[in-house]
Biotite code that builds the C-alpha atoms (Angstrom):
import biotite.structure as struc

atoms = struc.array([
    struc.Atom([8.557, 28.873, -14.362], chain_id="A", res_id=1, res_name="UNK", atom_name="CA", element="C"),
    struc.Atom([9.380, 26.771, -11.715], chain_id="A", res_id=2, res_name="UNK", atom_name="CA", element="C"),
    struc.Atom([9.950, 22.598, -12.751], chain_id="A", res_id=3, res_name="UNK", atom_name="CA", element="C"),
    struc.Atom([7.642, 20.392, -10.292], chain_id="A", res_id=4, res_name="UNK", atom_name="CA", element="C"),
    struc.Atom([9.151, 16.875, -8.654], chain_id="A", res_id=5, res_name="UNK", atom_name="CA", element="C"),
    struc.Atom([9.441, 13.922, -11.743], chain_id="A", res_id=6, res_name="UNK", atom_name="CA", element="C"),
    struc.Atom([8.572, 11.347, -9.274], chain_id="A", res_id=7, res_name="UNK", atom_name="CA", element="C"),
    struc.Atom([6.120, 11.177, -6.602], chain_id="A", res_id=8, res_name="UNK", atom_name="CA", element="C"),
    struc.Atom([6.549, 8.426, -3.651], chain_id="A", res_id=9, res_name="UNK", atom_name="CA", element="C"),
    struc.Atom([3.382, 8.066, -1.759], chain_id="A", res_id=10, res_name="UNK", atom_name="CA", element="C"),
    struc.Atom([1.879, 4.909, 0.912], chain_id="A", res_id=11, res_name="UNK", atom_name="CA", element="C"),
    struc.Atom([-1.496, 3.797, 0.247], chain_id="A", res_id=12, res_name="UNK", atom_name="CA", element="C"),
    struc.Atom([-3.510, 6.398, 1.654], chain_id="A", res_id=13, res_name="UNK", atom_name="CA", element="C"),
    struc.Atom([-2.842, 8.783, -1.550], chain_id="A", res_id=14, res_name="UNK", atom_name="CA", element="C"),
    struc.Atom([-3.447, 5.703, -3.735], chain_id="A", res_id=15, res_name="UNK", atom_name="CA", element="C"),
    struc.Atom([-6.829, 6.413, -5.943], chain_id="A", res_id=16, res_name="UNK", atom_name="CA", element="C"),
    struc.Atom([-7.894, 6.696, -9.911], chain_id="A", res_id=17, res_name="UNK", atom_name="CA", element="C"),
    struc.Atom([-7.755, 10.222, -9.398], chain_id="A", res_id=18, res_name="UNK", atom_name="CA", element="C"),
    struc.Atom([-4.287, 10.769, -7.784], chain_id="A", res_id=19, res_name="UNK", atom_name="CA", element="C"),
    struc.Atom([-3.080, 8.252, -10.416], chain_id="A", res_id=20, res_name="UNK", atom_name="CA", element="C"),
    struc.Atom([-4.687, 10.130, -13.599], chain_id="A", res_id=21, res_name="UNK", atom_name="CA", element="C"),
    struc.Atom([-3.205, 13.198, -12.067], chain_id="A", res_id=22, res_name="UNK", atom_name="CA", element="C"),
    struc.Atom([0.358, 11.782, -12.090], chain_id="A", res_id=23, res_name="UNK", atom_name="CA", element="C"),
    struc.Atom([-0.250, 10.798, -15.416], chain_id="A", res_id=24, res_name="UNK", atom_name="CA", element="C"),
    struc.Atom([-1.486, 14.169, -16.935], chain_id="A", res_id=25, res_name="UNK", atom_name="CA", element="C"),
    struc.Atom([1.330, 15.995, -15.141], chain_id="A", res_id=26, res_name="UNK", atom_name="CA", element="C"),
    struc.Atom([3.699, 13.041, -16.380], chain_id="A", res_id=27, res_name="UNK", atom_name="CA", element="C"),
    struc.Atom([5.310, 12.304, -12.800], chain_id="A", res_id=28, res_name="UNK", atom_name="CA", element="C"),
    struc.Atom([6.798, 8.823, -12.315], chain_id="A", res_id=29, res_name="UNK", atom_name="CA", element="C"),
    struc.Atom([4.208, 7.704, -9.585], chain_id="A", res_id=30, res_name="UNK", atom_name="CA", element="C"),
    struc.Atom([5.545, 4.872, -6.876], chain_id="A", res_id=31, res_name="UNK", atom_name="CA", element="C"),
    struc.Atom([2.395, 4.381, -4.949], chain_id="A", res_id=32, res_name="UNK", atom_name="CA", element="C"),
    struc.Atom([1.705, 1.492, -2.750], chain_id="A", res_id=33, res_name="UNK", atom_name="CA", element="C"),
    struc.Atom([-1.980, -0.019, -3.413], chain_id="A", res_id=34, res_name="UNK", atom_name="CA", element="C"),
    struc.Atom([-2.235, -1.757, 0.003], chain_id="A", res_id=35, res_name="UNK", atom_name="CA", element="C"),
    struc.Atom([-0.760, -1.479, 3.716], chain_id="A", res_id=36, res_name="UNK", atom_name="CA", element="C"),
    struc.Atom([2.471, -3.794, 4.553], chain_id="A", res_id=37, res_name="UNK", atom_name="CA", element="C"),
    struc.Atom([3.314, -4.715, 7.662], chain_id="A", res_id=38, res_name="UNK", atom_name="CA", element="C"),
    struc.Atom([6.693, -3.581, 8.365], chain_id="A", res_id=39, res_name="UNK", atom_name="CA", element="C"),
    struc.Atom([9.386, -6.031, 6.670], chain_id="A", res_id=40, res_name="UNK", atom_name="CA", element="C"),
    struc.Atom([7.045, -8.053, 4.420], chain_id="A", res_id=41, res_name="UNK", atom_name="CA", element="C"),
    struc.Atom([7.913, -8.098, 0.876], chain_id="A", res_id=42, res_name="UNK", atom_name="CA", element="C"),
    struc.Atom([5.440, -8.788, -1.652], chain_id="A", res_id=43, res_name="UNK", atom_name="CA", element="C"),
    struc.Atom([5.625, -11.923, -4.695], chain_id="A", res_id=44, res_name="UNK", atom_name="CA", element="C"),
    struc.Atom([7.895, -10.628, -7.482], chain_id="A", res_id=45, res_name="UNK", atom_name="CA", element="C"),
    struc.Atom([6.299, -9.005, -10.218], chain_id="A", res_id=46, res_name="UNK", atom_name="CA", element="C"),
    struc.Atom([4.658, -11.491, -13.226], chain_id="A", res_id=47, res_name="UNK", atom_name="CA", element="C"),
    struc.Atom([5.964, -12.048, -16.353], chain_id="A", res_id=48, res_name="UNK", atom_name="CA", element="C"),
    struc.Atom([4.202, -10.986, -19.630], chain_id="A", res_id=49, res_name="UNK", atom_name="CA", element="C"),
    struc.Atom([2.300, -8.030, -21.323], chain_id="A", res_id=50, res_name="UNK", atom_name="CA", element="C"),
    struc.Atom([-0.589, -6.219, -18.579], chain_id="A", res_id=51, res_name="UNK", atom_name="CA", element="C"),
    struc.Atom([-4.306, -6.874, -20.097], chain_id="A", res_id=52, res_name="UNK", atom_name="CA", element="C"),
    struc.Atom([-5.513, -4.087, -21.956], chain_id="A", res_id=53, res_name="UNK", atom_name="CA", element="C"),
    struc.Atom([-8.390, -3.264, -19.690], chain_id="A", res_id=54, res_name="UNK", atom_name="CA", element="C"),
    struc.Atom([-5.935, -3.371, -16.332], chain_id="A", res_id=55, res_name="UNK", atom_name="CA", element="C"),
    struc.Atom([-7.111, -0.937, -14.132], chain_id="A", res_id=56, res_name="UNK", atom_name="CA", element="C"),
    struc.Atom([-4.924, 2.187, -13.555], chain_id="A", res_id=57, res_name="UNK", atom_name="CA", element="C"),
    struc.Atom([-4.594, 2.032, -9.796], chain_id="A", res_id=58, res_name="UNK", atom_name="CA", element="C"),
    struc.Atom([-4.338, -2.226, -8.347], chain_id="A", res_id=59, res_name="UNK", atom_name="CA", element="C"),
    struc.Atom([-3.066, -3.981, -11.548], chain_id="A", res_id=60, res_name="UNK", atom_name="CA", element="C"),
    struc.Atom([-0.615, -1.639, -12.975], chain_id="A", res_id=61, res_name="UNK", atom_name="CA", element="C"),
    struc.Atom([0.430, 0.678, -10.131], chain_id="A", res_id=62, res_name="UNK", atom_name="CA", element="C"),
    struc.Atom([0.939, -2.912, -8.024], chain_id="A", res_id=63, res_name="UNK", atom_name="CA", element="C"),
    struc.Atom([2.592, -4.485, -10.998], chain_id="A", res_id=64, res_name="UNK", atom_name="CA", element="C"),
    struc.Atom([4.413, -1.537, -11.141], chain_id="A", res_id=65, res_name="UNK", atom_name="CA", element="C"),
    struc.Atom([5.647, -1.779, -7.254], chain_id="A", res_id=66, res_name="UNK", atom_name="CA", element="C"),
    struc.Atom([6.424, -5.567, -7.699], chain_id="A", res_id=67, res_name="UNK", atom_name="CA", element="C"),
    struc.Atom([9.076, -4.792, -10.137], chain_id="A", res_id=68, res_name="UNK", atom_name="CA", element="C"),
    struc.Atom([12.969, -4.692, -9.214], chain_id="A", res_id=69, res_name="UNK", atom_name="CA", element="C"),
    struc.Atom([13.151, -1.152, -10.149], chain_id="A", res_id=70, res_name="UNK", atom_name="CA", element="C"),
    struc.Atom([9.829, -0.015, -8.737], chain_id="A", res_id=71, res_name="UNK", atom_name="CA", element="C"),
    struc.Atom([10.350, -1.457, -5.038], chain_id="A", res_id=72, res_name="UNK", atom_name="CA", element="C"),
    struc.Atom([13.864, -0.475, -5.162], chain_id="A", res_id=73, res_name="UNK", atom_name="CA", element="C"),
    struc.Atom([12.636, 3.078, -6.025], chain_id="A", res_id=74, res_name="UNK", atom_name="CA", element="C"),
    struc.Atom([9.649, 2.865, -2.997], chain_id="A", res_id=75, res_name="UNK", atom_name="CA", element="C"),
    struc.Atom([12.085, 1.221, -0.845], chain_id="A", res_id=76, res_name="UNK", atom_name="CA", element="C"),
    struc.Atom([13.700, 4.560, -0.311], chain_id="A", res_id=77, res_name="UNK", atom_name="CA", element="C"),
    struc.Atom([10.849, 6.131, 0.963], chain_id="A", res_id=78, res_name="UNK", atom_name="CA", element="C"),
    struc.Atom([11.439, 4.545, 4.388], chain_id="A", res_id=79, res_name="UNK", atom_name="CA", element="C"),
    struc.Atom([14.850, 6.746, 4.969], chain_id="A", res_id=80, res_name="UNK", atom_name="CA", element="C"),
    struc.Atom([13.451, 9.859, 3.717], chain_id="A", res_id=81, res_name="UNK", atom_name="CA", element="C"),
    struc.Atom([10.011, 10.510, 4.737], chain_id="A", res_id=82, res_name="UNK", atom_name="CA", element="C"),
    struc.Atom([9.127, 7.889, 7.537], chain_id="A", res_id=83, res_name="UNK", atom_name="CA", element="C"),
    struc.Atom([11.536, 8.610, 10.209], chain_id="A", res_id=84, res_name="UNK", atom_name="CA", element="C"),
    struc.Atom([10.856, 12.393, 9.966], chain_id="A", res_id=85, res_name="UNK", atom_name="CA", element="C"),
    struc.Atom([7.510, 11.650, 11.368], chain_id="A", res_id=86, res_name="UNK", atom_name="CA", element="C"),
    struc.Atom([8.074, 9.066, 13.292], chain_id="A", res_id=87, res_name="UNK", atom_name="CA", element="C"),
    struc.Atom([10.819, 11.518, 15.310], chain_id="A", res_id=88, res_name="UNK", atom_name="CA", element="C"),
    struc.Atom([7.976, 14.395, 15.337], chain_id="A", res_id=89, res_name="UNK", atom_name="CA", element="C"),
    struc.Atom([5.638, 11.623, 17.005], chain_id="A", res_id=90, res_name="UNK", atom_name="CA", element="C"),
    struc.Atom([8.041, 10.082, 19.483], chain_id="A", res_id=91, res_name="UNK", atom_name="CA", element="C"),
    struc.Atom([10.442, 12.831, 20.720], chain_id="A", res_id=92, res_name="UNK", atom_name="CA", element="C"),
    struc.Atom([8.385, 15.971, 20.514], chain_id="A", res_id=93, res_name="UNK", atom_name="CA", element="C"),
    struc.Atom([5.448, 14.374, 21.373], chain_id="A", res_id=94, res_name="UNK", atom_name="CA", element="C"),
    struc.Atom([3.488, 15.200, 18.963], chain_id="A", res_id=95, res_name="UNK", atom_name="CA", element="C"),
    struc.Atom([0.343, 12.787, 18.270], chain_id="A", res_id=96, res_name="UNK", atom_name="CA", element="C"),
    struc.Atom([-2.807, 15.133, 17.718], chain_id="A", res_id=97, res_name="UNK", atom_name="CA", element="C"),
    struc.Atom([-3.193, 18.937, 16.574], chain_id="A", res_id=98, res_name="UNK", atom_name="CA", element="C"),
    struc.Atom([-4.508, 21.141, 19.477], chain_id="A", res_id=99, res_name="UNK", atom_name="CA", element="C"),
    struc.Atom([-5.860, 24.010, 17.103], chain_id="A", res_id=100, res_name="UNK", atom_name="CA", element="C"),
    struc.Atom([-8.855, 23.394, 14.751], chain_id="A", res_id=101, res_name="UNK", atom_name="CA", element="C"),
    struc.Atom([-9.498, 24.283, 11.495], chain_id="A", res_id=102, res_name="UNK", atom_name="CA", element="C"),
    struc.Atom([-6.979, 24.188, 8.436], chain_id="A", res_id=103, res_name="UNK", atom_name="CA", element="C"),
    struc.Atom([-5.670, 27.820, 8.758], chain_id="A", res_id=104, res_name="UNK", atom_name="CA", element="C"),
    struc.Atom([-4.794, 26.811, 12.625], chain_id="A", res_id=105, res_name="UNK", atom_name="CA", element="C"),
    struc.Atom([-3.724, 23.379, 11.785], chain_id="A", res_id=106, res_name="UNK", atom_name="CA", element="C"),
    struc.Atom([-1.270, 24.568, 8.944], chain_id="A", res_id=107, res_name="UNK", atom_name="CA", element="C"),
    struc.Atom([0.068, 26.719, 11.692], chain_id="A", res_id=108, res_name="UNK", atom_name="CA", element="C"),
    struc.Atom([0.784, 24.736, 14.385], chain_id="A", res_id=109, res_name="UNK", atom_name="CA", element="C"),
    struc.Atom([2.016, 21.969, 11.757], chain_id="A", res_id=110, res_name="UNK", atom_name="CA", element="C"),
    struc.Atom([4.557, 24.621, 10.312], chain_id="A", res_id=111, res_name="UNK", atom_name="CA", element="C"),
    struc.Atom([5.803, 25.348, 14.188], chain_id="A", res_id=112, res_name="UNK", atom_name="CA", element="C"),
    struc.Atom([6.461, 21.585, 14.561], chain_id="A", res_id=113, res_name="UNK", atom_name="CA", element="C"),
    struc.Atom([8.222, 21.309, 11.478], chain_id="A", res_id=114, res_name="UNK", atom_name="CA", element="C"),
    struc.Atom([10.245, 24.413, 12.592], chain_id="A", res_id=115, res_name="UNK", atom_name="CA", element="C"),
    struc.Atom([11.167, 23.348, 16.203], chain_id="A", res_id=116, res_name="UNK", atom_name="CA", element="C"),
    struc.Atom([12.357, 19.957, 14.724], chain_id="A", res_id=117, res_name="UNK", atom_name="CA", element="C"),
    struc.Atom([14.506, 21.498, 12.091], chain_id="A", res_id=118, res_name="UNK", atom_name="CA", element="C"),
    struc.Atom([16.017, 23.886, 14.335], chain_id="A", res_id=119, res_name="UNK", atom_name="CA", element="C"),
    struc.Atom([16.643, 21.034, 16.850], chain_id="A", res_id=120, res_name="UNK", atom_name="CA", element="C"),
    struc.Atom([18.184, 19.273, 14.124], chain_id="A", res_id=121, res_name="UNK", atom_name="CA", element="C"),
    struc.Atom([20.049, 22.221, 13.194], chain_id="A", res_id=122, res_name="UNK", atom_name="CA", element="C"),
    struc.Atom([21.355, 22.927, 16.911], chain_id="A", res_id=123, res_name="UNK", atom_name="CA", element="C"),
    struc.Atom([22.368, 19.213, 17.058], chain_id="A", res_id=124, res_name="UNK", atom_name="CA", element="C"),
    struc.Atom([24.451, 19.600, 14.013], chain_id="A", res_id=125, res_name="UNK", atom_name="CA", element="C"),
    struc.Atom([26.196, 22.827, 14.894], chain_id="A", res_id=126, res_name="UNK", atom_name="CA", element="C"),
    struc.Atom([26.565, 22.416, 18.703], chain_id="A", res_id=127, res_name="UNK", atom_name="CA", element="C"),
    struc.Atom([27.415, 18.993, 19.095], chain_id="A", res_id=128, res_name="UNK", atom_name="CA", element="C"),
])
């Protein structure tokens, strides 16, 4: 049986009581911003003292959570992982909409991008 990831980094968008409940059941470390930022803007440190007892699962603790050294040092590396993957798909290839519809197409043309820019990648590594 294959192990699954032990911690899950994830912007707002993926941020709900399900997602978070799902995390918990599958006991994944969850890092997983409650609101936008604007790029550079760092958040007031984390409070002291115990959470309430009726804190809600996704804006109290998961923020709390984020507001901590450890938990923005963890979602802090987010930004050289993930982020400038997509933001090189988006600027050099171009890429800002999907031309096919439906999911079957979509996942197809999705797993070309992701191809062409690995094998770039790959070319640049090898042949420069």
């Amino acid at each position: 049986m294959t192990k699954g990831p032990e911690e899950v980094l994830a912007d707002s968008g993926y941020c709900s009581e399900g997602n978070l409940k799902y995390l918990a059941k599958r006991r994944m470390e969850g890092f997983v911003a409650t609101e936008k930022q604007k790029h550079g803007e760092r958040s007031e440190p984390c409070k002291r003292g115990p959470l309430p007892k009726d804190a809600s699962r996704r804006v109290e603790r998961m923020g709390r959570k984020l507001k901590t050294k450890v938990g923005a040092a963890v979602y802090a590396r987010r930004k050289c992982m993930v982020e400038p993957v997509f933001g090189q798909i988006k600027q050099a290839r171009g890429f800002r909409q999907f031309l096919l519809r439906g999911l079957e197409k979509v996942r197809g043309e999705w797993a070309l991008v992701c191809m062409t820019h690995n094998l770039l990648k790959f070319h640049k590594i090898c042949y420069e």
